[in-house]
N, C-alpha and C positions, 0 to 999 in steps of 0.2 A: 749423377750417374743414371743412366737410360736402364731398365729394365724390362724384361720382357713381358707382353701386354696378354699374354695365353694365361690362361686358369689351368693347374694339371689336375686332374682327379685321382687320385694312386691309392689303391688297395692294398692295405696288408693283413696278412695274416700273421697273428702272435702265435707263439708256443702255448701250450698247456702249463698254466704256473699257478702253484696252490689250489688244485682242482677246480680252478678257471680260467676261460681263456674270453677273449675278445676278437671280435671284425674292427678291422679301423680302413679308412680311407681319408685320404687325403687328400686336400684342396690346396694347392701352391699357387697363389695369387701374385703376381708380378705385376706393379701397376708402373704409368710413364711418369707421371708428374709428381715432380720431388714435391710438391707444395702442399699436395694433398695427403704427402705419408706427416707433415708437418700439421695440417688439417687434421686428423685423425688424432694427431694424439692430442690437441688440443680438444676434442671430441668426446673425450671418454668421461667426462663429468656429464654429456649431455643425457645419458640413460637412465640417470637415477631419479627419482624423487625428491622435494627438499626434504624430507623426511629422514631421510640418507644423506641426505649431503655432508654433515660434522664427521660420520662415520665414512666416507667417501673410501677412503685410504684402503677399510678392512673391507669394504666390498669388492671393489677392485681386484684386490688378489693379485693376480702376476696381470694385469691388464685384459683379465676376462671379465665383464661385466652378464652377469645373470639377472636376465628382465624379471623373470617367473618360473617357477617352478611347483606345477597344479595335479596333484593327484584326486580323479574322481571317482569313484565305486555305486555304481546302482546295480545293489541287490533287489531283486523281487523274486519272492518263493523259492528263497536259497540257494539263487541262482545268479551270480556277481560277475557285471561287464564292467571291468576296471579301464580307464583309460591313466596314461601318465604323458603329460604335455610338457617340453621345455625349452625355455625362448632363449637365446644366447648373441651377445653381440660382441664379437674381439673389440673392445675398446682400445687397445694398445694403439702404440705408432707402427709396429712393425708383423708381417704377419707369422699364426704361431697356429698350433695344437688345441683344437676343443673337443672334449671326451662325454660322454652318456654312458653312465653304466645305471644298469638296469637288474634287478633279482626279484624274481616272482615263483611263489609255489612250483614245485614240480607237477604237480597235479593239475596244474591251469593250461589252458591251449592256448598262444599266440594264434589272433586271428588276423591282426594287420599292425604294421611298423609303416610310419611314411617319415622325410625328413624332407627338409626346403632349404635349401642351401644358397644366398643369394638368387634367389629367385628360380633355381632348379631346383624341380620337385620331384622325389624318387617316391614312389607311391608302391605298395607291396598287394600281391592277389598270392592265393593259396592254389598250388599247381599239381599233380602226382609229381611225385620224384627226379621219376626218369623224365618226362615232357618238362618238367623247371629245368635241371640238369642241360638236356638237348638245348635248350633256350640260352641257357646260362654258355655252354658253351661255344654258341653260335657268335655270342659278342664278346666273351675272352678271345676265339681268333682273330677278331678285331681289335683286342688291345682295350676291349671297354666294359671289363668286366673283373670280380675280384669276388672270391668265399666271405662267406661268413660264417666263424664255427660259433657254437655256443656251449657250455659244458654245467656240468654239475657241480653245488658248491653244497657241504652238508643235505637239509632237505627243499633245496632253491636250486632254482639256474641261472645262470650268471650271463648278460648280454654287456659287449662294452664294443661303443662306436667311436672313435675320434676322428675326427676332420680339423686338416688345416686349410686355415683361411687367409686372406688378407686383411689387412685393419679395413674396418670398420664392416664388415662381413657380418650379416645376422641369418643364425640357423634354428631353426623350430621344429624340433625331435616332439614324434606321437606314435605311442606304444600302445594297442589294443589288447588285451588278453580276458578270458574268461575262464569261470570254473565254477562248480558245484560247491555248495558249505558241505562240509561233512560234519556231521553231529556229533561228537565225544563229550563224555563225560557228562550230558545232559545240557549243552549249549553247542551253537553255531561259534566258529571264531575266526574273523578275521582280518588277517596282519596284512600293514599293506608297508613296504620297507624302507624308508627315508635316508636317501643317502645324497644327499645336495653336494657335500665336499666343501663346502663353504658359506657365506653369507647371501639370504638371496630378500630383496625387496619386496618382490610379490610371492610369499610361498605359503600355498593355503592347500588344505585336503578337506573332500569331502566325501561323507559318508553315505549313503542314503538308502533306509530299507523300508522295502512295503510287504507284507507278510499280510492279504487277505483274509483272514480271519483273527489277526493280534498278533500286537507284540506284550510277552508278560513280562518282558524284563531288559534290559541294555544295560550293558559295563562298557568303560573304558579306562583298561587298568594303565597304571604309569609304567607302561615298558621302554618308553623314550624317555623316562626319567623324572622324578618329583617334580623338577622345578616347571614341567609341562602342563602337570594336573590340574595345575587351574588356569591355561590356557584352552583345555580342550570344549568345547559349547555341545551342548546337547539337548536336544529337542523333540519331545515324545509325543504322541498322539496314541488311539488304538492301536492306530495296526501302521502307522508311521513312527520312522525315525530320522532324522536330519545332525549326523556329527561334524563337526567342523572344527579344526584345526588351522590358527592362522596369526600363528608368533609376529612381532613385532622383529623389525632389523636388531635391536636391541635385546629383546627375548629369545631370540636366537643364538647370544654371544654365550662363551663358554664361562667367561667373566666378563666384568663390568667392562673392563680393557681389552678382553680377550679380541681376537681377531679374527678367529676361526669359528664355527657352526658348533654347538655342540646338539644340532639335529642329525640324528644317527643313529637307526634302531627302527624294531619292527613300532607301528604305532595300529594299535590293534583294538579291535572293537569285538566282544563276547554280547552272544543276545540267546533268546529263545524265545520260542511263539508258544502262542497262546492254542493249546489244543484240551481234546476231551482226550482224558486218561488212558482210555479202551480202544476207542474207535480211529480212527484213520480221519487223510485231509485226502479228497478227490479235487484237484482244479483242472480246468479245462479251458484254453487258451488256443487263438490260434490252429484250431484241425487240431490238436494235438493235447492230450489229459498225460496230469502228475498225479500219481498215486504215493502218499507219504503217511507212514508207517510206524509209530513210536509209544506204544503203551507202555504203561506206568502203573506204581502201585498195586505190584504182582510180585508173589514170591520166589524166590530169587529159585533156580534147581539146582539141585546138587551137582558137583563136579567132582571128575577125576582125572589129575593130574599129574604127569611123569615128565620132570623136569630134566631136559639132557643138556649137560653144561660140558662145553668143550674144556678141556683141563691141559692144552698142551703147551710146550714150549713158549710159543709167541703168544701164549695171554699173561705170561709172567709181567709183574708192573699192575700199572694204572688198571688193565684190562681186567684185571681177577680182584682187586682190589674193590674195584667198582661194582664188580655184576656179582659180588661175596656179598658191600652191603645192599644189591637190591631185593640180593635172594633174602636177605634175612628180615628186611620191611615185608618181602610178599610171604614168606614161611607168615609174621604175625596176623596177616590176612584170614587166613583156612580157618574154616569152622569144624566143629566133630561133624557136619554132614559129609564133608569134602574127604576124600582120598586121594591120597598121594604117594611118592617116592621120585627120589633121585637117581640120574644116571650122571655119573660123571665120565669122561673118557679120552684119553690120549691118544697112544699105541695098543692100548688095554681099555678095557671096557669094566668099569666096576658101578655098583647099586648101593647105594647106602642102605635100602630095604628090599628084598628079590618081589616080594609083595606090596600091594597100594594098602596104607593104614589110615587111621581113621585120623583128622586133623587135629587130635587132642591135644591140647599145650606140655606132654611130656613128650608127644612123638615129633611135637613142632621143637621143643629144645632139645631134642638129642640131635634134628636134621639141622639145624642151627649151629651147633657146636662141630658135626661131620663140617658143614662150607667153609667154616673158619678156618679149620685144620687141614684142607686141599694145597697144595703144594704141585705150580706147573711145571711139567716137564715131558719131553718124549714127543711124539709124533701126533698126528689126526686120523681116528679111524670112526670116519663117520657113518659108513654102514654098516657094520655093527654094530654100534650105540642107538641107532635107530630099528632094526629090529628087535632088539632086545628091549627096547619101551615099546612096540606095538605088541609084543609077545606076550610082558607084564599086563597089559591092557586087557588082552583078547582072552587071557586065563581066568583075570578077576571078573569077564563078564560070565563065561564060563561056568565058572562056581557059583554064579550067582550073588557076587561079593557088594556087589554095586545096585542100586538103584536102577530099574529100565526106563525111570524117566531122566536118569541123568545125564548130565554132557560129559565126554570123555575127551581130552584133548592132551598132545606132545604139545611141551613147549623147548624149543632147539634155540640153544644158544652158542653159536660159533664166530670164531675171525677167522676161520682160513679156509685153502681147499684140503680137501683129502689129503692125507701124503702114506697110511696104511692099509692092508688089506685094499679093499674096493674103492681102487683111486678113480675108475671110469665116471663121469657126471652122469651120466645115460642111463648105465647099468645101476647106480643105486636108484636114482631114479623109478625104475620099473622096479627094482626088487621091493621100495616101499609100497607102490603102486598095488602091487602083488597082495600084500600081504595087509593091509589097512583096512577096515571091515568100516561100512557106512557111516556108523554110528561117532567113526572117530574122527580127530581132526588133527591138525600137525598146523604149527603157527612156530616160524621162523625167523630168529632175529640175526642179523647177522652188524659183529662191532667188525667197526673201523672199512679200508677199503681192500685190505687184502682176499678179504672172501669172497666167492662169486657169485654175486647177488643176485646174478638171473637168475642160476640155479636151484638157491632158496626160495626166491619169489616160486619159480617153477612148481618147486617140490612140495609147497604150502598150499597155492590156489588148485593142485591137482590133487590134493588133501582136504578138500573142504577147510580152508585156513588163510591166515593174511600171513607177508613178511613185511618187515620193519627192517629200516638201516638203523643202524644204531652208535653214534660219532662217537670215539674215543677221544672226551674228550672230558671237561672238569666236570660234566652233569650227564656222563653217560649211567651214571646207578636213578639218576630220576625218569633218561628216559626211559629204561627198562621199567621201574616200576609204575612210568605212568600208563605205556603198553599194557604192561597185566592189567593195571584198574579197569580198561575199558574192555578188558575179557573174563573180571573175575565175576563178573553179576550176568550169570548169562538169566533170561526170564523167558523164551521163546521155544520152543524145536520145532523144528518142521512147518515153515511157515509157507503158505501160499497162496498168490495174488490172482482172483480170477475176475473174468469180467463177463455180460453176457455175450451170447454167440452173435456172431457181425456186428457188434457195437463199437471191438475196436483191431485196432491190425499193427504189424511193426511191434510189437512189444517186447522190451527189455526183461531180462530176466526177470522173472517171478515166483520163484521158488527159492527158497533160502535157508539153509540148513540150521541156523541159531538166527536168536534176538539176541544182544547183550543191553542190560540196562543203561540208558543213557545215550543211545543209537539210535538211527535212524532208519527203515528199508525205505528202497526210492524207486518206484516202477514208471512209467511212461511208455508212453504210443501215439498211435496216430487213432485219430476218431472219426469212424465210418459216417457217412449221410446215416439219416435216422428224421422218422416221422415225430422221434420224442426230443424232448429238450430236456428231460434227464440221462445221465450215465449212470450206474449203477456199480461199484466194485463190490466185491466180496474178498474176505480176508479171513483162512481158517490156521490153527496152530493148536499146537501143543505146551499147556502149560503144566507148573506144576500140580497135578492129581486130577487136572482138567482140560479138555480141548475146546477151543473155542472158535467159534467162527461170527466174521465181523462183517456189516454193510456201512455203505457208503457211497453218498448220495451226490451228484452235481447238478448245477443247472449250465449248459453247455454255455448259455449266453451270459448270462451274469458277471464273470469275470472280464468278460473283453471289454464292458459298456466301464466297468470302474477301472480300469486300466486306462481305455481314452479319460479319463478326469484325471489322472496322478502327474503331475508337472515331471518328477523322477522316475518313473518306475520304469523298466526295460520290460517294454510292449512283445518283442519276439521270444519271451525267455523260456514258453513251453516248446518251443522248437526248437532252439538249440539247446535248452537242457535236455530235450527226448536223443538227438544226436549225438551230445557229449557224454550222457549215459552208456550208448550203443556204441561208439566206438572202442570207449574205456573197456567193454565187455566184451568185444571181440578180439582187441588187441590181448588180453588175457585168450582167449581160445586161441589162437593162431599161435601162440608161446608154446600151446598143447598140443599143437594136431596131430593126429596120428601119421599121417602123410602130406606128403608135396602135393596132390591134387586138392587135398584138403586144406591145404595152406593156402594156397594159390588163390582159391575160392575168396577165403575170407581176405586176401588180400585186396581181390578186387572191391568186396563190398566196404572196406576201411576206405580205401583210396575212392572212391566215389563218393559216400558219406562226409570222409573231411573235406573235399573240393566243393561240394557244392555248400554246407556251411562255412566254410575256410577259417578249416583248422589245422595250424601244424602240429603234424602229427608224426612219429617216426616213419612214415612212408609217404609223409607230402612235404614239400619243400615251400617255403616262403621265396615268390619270385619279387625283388622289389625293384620296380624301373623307372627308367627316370621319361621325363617325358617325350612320347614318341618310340620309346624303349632303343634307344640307341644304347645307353649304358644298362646294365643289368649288374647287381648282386644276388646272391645266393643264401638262404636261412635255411638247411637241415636241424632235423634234432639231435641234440646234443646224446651223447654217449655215457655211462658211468666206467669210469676206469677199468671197472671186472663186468665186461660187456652189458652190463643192463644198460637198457633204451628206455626213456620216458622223455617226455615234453611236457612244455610250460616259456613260463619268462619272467620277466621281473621292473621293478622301482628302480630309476636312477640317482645320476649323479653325476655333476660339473667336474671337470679335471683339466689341467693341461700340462703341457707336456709335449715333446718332439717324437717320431718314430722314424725307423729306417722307410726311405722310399725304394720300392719294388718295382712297381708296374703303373701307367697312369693313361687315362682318358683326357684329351685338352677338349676344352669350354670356351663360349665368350666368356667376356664381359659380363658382369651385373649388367644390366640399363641404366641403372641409376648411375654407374661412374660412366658407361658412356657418354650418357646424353649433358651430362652436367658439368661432372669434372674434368671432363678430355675436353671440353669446348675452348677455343685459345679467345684469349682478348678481343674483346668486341663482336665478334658473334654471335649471332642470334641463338638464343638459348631456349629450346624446344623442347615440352615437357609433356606428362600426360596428360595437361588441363582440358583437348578440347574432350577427350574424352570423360571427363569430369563433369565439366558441367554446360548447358547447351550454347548454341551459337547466339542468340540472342537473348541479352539478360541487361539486369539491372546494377547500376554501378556506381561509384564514384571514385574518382582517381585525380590524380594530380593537386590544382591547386585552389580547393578542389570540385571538380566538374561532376556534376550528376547527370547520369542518362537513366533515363527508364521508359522500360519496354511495353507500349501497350499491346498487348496480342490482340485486344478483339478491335481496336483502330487499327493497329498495323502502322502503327506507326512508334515513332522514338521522338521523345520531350528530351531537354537539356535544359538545367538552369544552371548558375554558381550560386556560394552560398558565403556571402562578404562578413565573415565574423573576425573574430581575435583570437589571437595566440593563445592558448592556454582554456578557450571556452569545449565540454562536451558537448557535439552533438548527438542527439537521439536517433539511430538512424532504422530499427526495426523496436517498436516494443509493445510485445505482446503480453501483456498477465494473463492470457485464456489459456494461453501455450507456458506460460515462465520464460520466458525467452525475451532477453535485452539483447541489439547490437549497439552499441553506442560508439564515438568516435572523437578523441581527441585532439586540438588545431595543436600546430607547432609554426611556429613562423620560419621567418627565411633570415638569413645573416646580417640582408642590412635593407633597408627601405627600397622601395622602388622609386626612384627619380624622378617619371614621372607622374605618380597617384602620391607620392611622399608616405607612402607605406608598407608596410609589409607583406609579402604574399604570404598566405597560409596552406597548411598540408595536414593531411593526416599523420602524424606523429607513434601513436596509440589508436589502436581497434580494439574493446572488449566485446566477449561475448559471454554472457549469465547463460546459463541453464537454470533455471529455478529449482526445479523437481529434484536435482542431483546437488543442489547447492555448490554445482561447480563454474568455477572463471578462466575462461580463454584468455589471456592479454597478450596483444600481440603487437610489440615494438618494434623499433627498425633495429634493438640490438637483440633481441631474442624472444621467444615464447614460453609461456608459462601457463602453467594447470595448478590449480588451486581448488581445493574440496575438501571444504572445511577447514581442521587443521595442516592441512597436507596439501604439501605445493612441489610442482614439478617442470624445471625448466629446461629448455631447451637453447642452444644459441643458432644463428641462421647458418652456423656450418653442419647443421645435422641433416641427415634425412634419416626418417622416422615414422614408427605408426603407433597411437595408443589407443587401445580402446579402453572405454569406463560407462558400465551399465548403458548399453544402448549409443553412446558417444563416440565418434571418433574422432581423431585429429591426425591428420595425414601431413607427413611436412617435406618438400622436397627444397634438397639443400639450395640455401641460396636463390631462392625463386619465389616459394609461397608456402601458404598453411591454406588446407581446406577443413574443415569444421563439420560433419556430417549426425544431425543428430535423427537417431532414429527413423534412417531410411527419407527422411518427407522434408527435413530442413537441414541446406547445404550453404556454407560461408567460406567462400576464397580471398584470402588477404592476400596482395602483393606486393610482394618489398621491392621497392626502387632504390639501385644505392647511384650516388654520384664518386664525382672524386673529391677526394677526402677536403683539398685544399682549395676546392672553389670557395672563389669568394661570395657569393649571394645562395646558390641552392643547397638543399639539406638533404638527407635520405629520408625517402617518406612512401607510405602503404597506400595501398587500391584497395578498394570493396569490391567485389561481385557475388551476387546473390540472384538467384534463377526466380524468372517471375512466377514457376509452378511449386514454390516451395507451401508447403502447406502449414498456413496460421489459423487460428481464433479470430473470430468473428471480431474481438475485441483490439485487433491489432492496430499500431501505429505506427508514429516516425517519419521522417523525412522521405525513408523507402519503401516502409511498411504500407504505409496509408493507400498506395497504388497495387495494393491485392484486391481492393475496390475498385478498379477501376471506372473512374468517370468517364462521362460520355463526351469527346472531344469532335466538334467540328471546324476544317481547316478552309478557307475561302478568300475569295479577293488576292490569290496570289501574284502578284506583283515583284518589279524588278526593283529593288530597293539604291542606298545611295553607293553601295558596295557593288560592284556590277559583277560581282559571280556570287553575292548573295541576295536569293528572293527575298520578300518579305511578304503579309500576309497575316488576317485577320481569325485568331483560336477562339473560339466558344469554349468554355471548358466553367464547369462548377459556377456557369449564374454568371460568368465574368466574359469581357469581350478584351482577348489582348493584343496586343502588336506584336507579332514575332520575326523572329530573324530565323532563315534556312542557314543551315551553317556546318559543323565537322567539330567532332568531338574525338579522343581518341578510347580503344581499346587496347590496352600493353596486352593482354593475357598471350599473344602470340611472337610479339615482338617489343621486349621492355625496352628496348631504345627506340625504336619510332613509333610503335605502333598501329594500330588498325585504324581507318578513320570509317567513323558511324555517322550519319548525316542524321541531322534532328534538327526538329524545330526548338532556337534558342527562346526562352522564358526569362526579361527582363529583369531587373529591381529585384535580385534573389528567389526566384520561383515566385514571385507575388503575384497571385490569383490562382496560380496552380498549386499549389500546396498550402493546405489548409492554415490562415491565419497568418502570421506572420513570422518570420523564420528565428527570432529570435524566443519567439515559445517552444523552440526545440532544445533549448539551449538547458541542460540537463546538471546537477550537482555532483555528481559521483557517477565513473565508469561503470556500475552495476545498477547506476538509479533507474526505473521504469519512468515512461514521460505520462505527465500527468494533464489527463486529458478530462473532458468531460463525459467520454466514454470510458473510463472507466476508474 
């Protein structure tokens, strides 16, 4: 049955399911040739490793094969550009669904998404909104274009791409995102989220932190589970760290026979640096200085706090249950310096004390026993519950009941909106506003997603305060109480960041109304021209019974010079962490403005700011296009159910699966099914070699003929080389470089008539890499990589690319393997097939190898040894007894030979006939031009080095 030979590209968009959704587009691949959907599935062995081969079955899956799956993280100065890479090839016969889901922080900014889809590469830039938009749908009225939503899942964002494909279709998904460590509880933490979906051969993560001035400590706790813990490698220095993660196909399985992954979970790495107690860390990178902020070893200041816990209807259940026993962990917290009380509130507003008391273990068990005995029911009257704690607050300062060096804070605890008295968001809003005296704060959690979380957010950071989501769900009593922990030690008041006058400009907030112990402050800017190579900060605060003020010193150059030396570290990081500072802190202003021209404003400076570092941000769009931007998608930021807006992204995962098709973009061809498997019987099969490797080169092919190229004569030698079936020759071997090519005779079916013997071929090509202890072999029925324990084969129905440390091995189906090792040495095999049932010829390889390949001094071989080229003079040319071949007297190495002018062939263009190269033929097996006699090439083992008296 004839199918149709168009690629569709179709977009869809899914629904909002379990507080995430996904972009999928689709690849619908209809190819002509029945033989090749027959190909293909005889293919899907060809991607693994032998290392995977026994386990063949459970990697496979439903006939998705997963090359790799590479998570990398370089942190420098608590500042992490994570990338997530994954290489995918529908192994199947038939084509089907490959998915990427992706969850990263909410707090992290997507800064680029690309994918390669059979050779179309959709590449992403960060755009304003409305300009992606216009863009975006300039080529949906074209028909070539399709959304991508992305949404909120718990405190992650959830991306999920699927593409179908046709068999044997390879796609290589690349997710860029950044973000800020935030400091809690006295450490950096960060989770990067492993969701593969399945068994994957190459699936490695790595870590890597450089913290200029120390690291004092690294964890890596088992949150992907015990059986991981002594999987994970880690590697410490001062001020380096290098984690690595990199399970075995086997340490992967869920059991010993399991089939499926049990990789799945956050795999997270806790650290902290190494600082002086008091004083501050000044870096300066790049135009641009980090000012970080974390004293210790200070006495904690008194607090007073008025707890407002929502008590109505819809926290009956899990909801009151949980946040009953966090209140009663944080009630055993309070010390006799602290003051408190409760508000509790429904439809009514009630106080379990009208006054803040002193935290004594009779006033903490009597407010203990009140939580327990709360009972939900009735409606939400959230502006009155909150006046009524700022009133408690504002009397006990009054009376003088409290400490003036103390912290005063609301902590509001709700799941829903208003439904009593003052239901408008606005109007409570301003009435808190109103009525909140500097000194205090308001920090808002809100459970589950019925509440509306902008609001809270709102009503906090317009409160000198943070809000917190808080999932309802079996660990919502630890997140509340792990919340309070990192507000119960406040050490700081009134802290701020100054610098001298024109030293620096652009500068992010610097003023900061608390420390709490175990935190971090984080300023940044831009750094003026200056006659001095120091910057200078200053840091003053308020502690307990004392104010302090703090200096802090840089050398403007000094960091950038040990940055150039760090193989990991990310070089840009005080620049875009000064920008993902400033934008996080504007997008909080514009939440506040008092007016639309005030909005407007900071509008534009967000939208500038995220374009030119490109960040998606809730007011820039990810435009990703394919190339030429004929097709285009769309990445906005994602939404929270109850209108909050934040951005981020996230860690994948393999799936497959079908989707409804919507709308679609048609494509060629891959190249590779054009040019190879559309070609019919006996035609010339045209590949990408000559752009591989140059027009004139060194070779042997057939049975078998050697040519080599001299550049500085300008001219082409030819000899044969008359050995036996089964002998290796040595045809490059270097020990300066580690590099063998050696080459195995195979004879022919039956003698030759008239010589009464057999004609010989190359059979087998290896190639050693020494350094890498890895083996090329390359047959006339397949190729194989071998390193060390680990072997990996291919059969000549594949096309294929693998790189390994500096190596590559490029194979295009049915035609050749090219060998690229580190840029400077390149090896083209070519397979010659016959028909199966001749009676005398065999299937047999070609060598070509470029005379500018770069070896060691020490190099040899049959082909190697003319990296030296001898000095060859050609004379007395004459009409020999062949009357269209000359003949003619070579000079070459101290020796005077008889040659014959003659034709050799080159397949690389044409495997049935050939190119013909004129060279002067070399008698008696290369004798006198190739050093010694040809049976000293003659080698014991495919990976032997030939042993020469150079070396």
């Amino acid at each position: 049955m004839r199918r149709r030979s168009s690629l569709l590209l179709l977009l869809l968009l899914l629904p909002l399911l379990h507080h995430c959704c996904c972009f999928e587009f689709v690849i619908d691949g209809q190819l002509e040739d029945e033989n090749l959907l027959d190909h293909q599935h005889r293919q899907k062995r060809q991607t693994l490793t032998s290392e995977e081969e026994e386990d063949f079955q459970a990697v496979r899956g439903d006939d998705i094969t997963v090359k790799s799956y590479r998570v990398e993280s370089r942190i420098t100065s608590r500042f992490a550009h994570t990338t997530v890479r994954s290489s995918v090839i529908n192994s199947g016969p038939s084509a089907q669904s490959i998915g990427f889901n992706v969850q990263i922080p909410k707090r992290a900014f997507i800064t680029n998404f690309t994918m390669n889809v059979n050779g179309i590469t959709f590449s992403g830039s960060v755009k304003e909104k409305g300009v992606a938009r216009n863009l975006y749908a300039q080529a949906r009225a074209r028909g070539k274009a399709a959304g991508i939503v992305r949404a909120n899942s718990q405190d992650m964002e959830t991306f999920r791409t699927e593409v179908h494909v046709p068999p044997g279709s390879n796609i290589d998904f690349e997710l860029h995102y950044q973000e800020m460590m935030q400091r809690r509880l006295g450490f950096y933490e960060h989770s990067l989220y492993l969701q593969p979906g399945r068994l994957v051969p190459q699936l490695q993560v790595d870590v890597y932190i450089y913290e200029p001035k120390g690291i004092s400590w690294v964890q890596t706790p088992s949150t992907l589970g015990e059986q991981f813990s002594e999987l994970i490698r880690t590697t410490q220095s001062r001020d380096k760290v290098h984690v690595v993660f990199k399970p075995t196909l086997q340490q992967q399985r869920k059991c010993e026979t399991c089939s499926s992954s049990s990789v799945d979970g956050a795999f997270t790495v806790k650290y902290d640096v190494t600082r002086d107690h008091s004083a501050g860390e000044l870096q300066v990178s790049d135009g641009h200085f980090v000012h970080f902020f974390a004293p210790s070893q200070l006495s904690p200041l008194p607090k007073n706090i008025v707890f407002v816990i929502d008590v109505s209807g819809s926290m009956w259940g899990v909801k009151m249950k949980q946040t009953g026993e966090a209140m009663l962990a944080i009630l055993d917290d309070l010390t006799e310096d602290d003051h408190f009380s409760i508000i509790d509130f429904n439809h009514n507003v009630r106080c379990w004390n009208e006054e803040l008391v002193p935290g004594t273990s009779l006033q903490v068990a009597d407010a203990k026993n009140y939580v327990q005995n709360i009972k939900p029911n009735g409606g939400t009257n959230i502006n009155e519950a909150l006046m009524r704690a700022v009133y408690m607050l504002a009397r006990a300062s009054n009376q003088g009941q409290i400490d003036p060096r103390s912290v005063s804070m609301i902590i509001l605890v709700s799941d829903g909106d208003p439904t009593v008295g003052e239901i408008k968001l606005s109007t409570i809003q301003k009435n808190v506003k109103r009525v909140m005296r500097e000194e205090f704060s308001l920090f808002s959690l809100g459970i589950g997603f019925d509440v509306d979380y902008d609001f809270l957010e709102r009503i906090a950071m317009e409160n000198r305060g943070v809000a917190q989501r808080i999932y309802a769900n079996h660990d919502a009593a630890e997140q509340l109480r792990t919340f309070y922990n990192q507000i119960s030690s406040p050490l700081l008041r009134k802290i701020s960041v100054q610098f001298p006058k024109d030293s620096v400009s652009d500068v992010t907030q610097n003023q900061f109304d608390k420390y709490f112990s175990g935190s971090e402050l984080v300023v940044a800017g831009k750094v003026l021209p200056s006659e001095s190579n120091t910057l200078t900060g200053f840091t003053s605060a308020s502690a307990a019974g004392v104010d302090i003020t703090n200096q802090t010193e840089a050398d403007m150059l000094e960091l950038d010079q040990e940055l150039s030396k760090q193989q990991h570290s990310f070089t840009g990081f005080a620049r875009q962490l000064w920008a993902y500072i400033r934008i996080k802190q504007l997008i909080s202003e514009r939440s506040l403005a008092p007016s639309l021209g005030t909005k407007r404003v900071i509008t534009q400076q967000i939208t500038a700011l995220a374009v030119e570092h490109q960040f998606v941000t809730p007011l820039t769009a990810l435009l990703v296009e394919s190339e030429g931007a004929t097709e285009r998608l769309l990445a906005d930021a994602p939404k929270d159910p109850k209108h909050g807006c934040c951005s981020g992204a996230g860690v994948g995962g393999i799936k497959g699966g079908r989707l409804p098709q919507t709308s679609g973009v048609v494509y060629q061809r891959p190249p590779w099914v054009t040019d190879v498997t559309s070609a019919p019987p006996g035609q010339v099969v045209r590949g990408p070699v000559e752009e591989l490797l140059p027009k004139k080169i060194n070779l042997v092919d057939n049975d078998p003929h050697f040519i080599v190229h001299l550049p500085q004569n300008n001219i082409d030698v030819c000899f044969n080389i008359d050995s036996k079936p089964g002998h290796i020759l040595s045809l490059v071997s270097d020990p300066g470089a580690g590099l063998v090519v050696n080459g195995q005779l195979i004879g022919s079916k039956t003698l030759n008539k008239n010589h009464n013997k057999l004609h010989t071929y190359f059979g087998v090509i290896s190639i050693y890499y020494q350094p890498g202890d890895i083996i090329i072999t390359v047959g006339t029925d397949g190729i194989s990589m071998t390193e060390g324990q680990n072997r990996c084969s291919f059969t000549w129905g594949a096309t294929a690319d693998l790189l390994q440390d500096g190596l590559r091995i490029s194979i295009l189906k049915d035609s050749h393997v090219t060998v690229t090792i580190n840029e400077n040495i390149q090896v083209m095999v070519l397979l010659h097939r016959v028909w199966k049932k001749h009676p005398v010829n065999v299937d047999f390889l070609g060598l070509y190898i470029p005379s500018e390949n770069q070896y060691s001094e020490l190099v040899h071989g049959l082909i190697g040894q003319f990296s030296r080229e001898p000095k060859v003079i050609v004379y007395d040319v004459h009409d020999g007894t062949d009357p269209l071949k000359k003949e003619a007297t070579m000079e070459v190495k101290g020796n005077k030979l008889q040659v014959t002018r003659g034709w050799q062939k080159d397949y690389r263009q044409d495997k049935r006939r050939g190119a013909n190269v004129s060279c002067w033929f070399i008698h008696n097996s290369g004798k006198g031009m190739i050093d010694g006699h040809f049976s000293d090439y003659i080698v014991p083992e495919l990976s032997s080095f030939l042993q020469t008296e150079r070396n």
